[in-house]
C-alpha positions in Angstrom: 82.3 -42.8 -84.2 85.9 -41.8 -83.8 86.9 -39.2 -81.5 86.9 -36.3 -83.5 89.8 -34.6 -81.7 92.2 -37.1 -83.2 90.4 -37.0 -86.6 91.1 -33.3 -87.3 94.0 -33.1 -86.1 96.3 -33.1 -88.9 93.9 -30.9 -90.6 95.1 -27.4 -91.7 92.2 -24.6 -89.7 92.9 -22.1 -92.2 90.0 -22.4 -95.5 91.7 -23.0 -98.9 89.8 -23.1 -102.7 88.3 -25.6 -103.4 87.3 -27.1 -107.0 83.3 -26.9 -107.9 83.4 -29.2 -110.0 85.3 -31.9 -107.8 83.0 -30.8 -105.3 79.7 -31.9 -107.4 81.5 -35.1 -108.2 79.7 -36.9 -105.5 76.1 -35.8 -106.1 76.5 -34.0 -109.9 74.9 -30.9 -108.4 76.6 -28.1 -106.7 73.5 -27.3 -104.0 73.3 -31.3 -103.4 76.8 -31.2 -102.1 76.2 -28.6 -100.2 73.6 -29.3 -99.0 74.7 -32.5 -97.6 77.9 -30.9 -96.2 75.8 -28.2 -93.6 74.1 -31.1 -92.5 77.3 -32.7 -91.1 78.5 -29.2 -90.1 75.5 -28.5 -88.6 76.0 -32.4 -86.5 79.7 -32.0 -86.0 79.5 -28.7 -84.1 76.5 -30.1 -82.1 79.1 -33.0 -81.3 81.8 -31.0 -80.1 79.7 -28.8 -78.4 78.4 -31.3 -76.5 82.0 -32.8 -76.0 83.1 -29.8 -74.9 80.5 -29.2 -72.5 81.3 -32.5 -70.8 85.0 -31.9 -70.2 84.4 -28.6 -68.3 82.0 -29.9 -66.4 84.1 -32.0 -64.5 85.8 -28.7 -63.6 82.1 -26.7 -62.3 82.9 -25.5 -58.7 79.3 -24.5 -57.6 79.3 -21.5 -55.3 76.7 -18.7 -53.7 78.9 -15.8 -54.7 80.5 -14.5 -58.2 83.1 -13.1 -55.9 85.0 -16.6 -56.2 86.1 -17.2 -60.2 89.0 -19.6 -59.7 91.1 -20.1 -63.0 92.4 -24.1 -63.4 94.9 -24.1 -65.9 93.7 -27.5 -67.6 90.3 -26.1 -67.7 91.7 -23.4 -69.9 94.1 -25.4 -71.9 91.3 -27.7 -72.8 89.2 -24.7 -73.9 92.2 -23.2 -76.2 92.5 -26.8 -77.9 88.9 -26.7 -78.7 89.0 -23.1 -80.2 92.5 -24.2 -82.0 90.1 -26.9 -84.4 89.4 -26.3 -87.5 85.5 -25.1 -88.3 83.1 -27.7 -88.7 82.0 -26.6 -92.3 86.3 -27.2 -92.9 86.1 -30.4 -91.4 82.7 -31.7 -93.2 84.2 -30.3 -96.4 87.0 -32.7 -95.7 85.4 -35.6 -95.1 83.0 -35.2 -97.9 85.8 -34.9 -100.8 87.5 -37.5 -98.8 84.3 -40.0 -99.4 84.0 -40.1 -95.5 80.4 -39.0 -95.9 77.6 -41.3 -96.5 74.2 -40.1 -97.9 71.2 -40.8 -99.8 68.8 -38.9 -101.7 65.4 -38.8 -100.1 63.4 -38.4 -103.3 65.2 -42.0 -104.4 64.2 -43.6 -102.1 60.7 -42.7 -102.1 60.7 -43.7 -106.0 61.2 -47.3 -104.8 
């Protein structure tokens, strides 16, 4: 899986309108669709979460006291670049319309 920094990117954070019926091109039902884009919502901000939580962990000064908060100015750069990314349901909604997504339906494949 591609870094998803670079993949969204070029995406616009702010939420537009979005055609239903476009929308329910992929699956012919609304819910399906929707259903299928929380899922990789729900995956992606696990993901950068995750990704997140890595990077400033290379910055974790352990210390007895709370007295001692240092700042580090990449720590908080880094931080601001990952609040600056578009939502996760804005991305998955991308990448869906954009056939980037790959599903199945579960009840299909139990029919065979």
């Amino acid at each position: 899986m591609a870094d998803i920094k670079t993949r969204v990117q070029r995406l616009d954070p702010n939420v537009s309108a979005i055609d239903v019926k476009g929308l329910a091109s992929g699956t012919n039902n609304v819910y399906e669709a929707l259903a299928v884009i929380s899922k990789r919502a729900n995956r992606l901000q696990v993901d950068i979460k995750e990704e997140l939580k890595a990077k400033l962990e290379e910055f974790e000064v352990v210390s007895d006291t709370i007295e001692e908060i240092q700042e580090n100015k990449e720590q908080i750069e880094i931080s601001k670049f990952y609040e600056r990314l578009p939502n996760p349901a804005l991305i998955a909604t991308y990448e869906y319309l954009n056939g980037g997504l790959q599903y199945r339906d579960r009840d299909e494949d139990l029919d065979q």
